[in-house]
N, C-alpha and C positions, 0 to 999 in steps of 0.2 A: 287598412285596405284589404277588402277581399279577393279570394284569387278571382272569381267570377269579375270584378274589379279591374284587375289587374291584364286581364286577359283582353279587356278591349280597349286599351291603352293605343294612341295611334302617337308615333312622334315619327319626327323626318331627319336624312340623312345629315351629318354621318352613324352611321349605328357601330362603327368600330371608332374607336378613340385615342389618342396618341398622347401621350404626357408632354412631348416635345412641343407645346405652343409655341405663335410667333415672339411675343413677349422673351421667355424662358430664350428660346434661337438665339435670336434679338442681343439681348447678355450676356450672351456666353461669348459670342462673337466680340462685344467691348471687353470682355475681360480681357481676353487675349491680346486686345492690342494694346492694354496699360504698358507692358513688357519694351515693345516697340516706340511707344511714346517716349518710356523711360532714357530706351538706349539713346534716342536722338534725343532726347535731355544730356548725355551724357556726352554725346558729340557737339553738339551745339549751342548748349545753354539756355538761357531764357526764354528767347525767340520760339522755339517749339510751342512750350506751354502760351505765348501768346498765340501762336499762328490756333494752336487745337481748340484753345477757348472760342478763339474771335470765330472761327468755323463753325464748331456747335454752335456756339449762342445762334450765328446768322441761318442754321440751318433748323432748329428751333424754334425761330421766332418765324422764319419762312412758312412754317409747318403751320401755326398759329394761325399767320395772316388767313393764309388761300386757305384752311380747313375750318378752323373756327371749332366751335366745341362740336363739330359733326363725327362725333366715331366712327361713320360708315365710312369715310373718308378721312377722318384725320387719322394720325400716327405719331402724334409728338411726344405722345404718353408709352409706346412699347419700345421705344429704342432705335427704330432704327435711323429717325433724324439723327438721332448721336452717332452712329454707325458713319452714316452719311456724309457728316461731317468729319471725323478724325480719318475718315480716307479720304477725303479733300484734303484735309492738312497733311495730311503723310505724301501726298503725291507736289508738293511743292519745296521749293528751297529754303531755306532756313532764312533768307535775308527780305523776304517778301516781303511788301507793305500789308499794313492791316487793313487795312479799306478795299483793296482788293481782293482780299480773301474771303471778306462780310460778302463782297460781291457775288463772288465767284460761289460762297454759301448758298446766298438769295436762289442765285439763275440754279443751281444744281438741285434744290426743291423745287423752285417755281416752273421750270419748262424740264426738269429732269423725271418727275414722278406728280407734281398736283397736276398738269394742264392734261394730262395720260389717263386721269380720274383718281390718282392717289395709291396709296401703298399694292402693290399684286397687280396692278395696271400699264408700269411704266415697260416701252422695249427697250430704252437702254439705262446703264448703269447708271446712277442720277451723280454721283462722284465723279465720275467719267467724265459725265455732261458738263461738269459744272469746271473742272481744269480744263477742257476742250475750249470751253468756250473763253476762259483765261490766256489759254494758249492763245487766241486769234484776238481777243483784247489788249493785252498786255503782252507782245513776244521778247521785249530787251527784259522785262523784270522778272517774267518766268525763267529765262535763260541764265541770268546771271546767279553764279554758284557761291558760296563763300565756303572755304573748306574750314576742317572741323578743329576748334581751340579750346575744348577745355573749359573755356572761362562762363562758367555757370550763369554769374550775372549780368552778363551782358548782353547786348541786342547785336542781330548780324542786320549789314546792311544797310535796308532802309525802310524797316519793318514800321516805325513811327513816319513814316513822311504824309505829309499833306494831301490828299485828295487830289487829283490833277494837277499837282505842282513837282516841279524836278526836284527829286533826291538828292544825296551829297553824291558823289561820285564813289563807286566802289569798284570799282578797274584795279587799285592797287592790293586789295585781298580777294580777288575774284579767281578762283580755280577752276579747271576744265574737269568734266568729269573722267570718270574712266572708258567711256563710251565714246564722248570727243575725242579724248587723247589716243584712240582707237583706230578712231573713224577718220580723224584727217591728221594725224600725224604717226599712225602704226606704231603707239609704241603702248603697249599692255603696261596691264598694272597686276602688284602678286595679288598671287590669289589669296595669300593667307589676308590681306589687307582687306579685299572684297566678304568674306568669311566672316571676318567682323567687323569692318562697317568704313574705318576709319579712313573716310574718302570723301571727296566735294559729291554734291547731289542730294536728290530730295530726301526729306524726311524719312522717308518709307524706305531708302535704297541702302541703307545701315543695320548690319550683323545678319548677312545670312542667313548664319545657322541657327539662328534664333527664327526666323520666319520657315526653315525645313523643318524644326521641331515644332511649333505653333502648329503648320502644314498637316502634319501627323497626328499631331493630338485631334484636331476642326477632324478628322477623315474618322479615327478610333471614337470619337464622339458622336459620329453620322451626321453632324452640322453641315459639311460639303462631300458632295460625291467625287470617290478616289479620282473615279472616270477622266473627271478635269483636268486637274495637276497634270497626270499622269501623262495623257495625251500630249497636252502642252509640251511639257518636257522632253516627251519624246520624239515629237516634231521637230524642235530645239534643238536636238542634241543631233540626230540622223543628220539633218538637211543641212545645218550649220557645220557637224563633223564632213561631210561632202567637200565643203567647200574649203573648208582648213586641210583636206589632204593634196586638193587641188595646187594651195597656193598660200602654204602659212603665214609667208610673209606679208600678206592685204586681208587675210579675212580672219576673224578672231578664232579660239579653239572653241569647242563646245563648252567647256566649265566657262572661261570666263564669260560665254552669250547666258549661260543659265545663273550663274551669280551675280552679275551686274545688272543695272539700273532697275527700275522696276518690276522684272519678271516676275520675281518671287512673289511681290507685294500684289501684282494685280492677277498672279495665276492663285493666289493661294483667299484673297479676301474679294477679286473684283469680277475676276471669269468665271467665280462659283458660286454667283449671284442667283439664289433657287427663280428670282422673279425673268429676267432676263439670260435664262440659260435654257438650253432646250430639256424636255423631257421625259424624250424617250432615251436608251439608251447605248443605240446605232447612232443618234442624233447628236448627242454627248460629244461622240465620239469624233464626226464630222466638227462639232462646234472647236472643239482643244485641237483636233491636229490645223484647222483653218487657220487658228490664232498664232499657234506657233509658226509657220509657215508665214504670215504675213509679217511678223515681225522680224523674221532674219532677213526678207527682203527687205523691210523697210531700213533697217540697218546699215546692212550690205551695200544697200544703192538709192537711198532715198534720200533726200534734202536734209532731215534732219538723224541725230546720231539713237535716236529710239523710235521704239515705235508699238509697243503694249499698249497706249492708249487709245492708239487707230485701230489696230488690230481687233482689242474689246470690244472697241464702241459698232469698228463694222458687221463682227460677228454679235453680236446681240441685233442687228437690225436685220442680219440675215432665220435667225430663230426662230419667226413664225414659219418661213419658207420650209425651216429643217424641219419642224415640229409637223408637216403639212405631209411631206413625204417620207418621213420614219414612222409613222405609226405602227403601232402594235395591231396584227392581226385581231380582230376580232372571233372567240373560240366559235367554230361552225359557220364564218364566210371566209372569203375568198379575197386577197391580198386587192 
């Protein structure tokens, strides 16, 4: 090609280019959570590896349905269906039925990101969406906890049970988590216990320090912006320390509101969601400290003993609003 050639070349943005594809993002973000999968392999046994399968698969095949071989629209092929799904199963208990997890799959592709126009389209977390909507389907089997035994081969619960038919009874290995036991009977749990995992509750709410270090790596990687965490955290820690100096005896300290139930898992993999998080970063900043803040109240004084999934799901729905009024000056006009 000649320079005269080369010189009237017309192509269209972007004209700067990133290595970091979605794809590439996509995978790095599963690598990280093999680790996490692991450990609640290691708490709970078999059940994991069915809950994470039956999730993919259902969120896979969701992708399939509503997108079809459309690549403008589909995503079944860069990952983040897979994404999708292993935080669906991380946000559930170990003893869940698997039909309702296939479900819970289906609705968190189908009304959480295809019915929004498909992968960069959805306002809220399609994970979120799709335990949200488990929570208000199913509230005795999402609630019932089975704590952690070791025993590799075996099923917790009532993870095999039939389709709209009654399970066996699991009342007599049903644990409270550390947020119940908290929440309506004031009695903490150690923190070294919380730190590494060894506690009733979801998938995801197992070894801490393993989801702080994960945390760190996603932020040294530029996969999620510090902004988030950080905010969150420090919302968490202020508002909730307030209230543990108030009155230790009814409201938790700050370590154990930032170590227990899902903080970690949904500040570190679900509120640094690039599609459903704000953009600018004044915006950022409103989005993490909102969250945090809604979540000690929701704790504190709400109906139920958590609350990161309300919290997410309301601030992702509030993030056109933020994105609306943070914007970045434009160089040479006026705010």
């Amino acid at each position: 090609m000649s320079i005269a050639t080369r010189r009237m070349e017309v192509s269209t943005a972007p004209f700067l280019k990133d290595p970091a594809t979605t794809p590439k993002i996509m995978f790095t973000v599963i690598y990280t959570l093999l680790p996490v999968i692991l450990v609640a392999f290691y708490f709970f046994g078999l059940s994991v590896l069915l809950l994470s399968f039956t999730a993919v698969f259902a969120c896979l095949l969701a992708e399939r349905i509503f997108n079809g071989s459309d690549q403008r629209t589909g995503s079944w092929r860069d990952g983040s269906a897979v994404i999708t799904g292993l935080l669906l199963a991380l946000t559930l208990p170990p003893g869940f039925p698997l039909w309702m997890v296939f479900v819970g799959g289906m609705v968190a592709i189908g009304m959480g990101k295809a019915m929004w126009g498909g992968l960069g389209q959805n306002i809220f977390n399609p994970a979120l969406l799709g335990r949200a909507f488990l929570q208000a389907a199913f509230p005795t089997a999402i609630t019932t906890w089975t704590p952690p035994g070791n025993n590799y081969l075996s099923l917790s619960g009532t993870n095999v049970a039939l389709p709209f038919l009654q399970g066996r009874n699991v009342d007599s290995i049903s644990g409270a988590t550390p947020l119940a036991q908290m929440k309506f009977e004031q009695i903490p749990t150690d923190i070294i216990q919380l730190l590494f995992g060894n506690t009733s509750g979801s998938l995801g709410e197992t070894c801490g320090v393993l989801l702080i270090i994960l945390g760190i790596y996603l932020v040294i990687k530029r996969i999620i912006n510090w902004r988030i965490p950080v905010s969150i955290l420090l919302a968490v820690m202020i508002l909730s320390g307030v209230f543990y100096l108030i009155d230790p005896e009814i409201y938790p300290s700050p370590v154990f509101m930032i170590l227990s139930g899902g903080l970690l898992l949904g500040t570190v993999y679900m509120a640094t969601d690039l599609v459903t998080s704000p953009m600018t970063p004044k915006g950022i900043w409103i989005f993490g400290i909102g969250i945090g803040i809604i979540v000690v109240l929701i704790r504190n004084w709400g109906g139920l003993p958590e609350g990161v999934m309300y919290a997410i799901l309301l601030m992702n729905g509030a993030t056109p609003l933020i994105n609306r009024f943070t914007k970045i000056r434009t160089y040479g006009h006026k705010n």
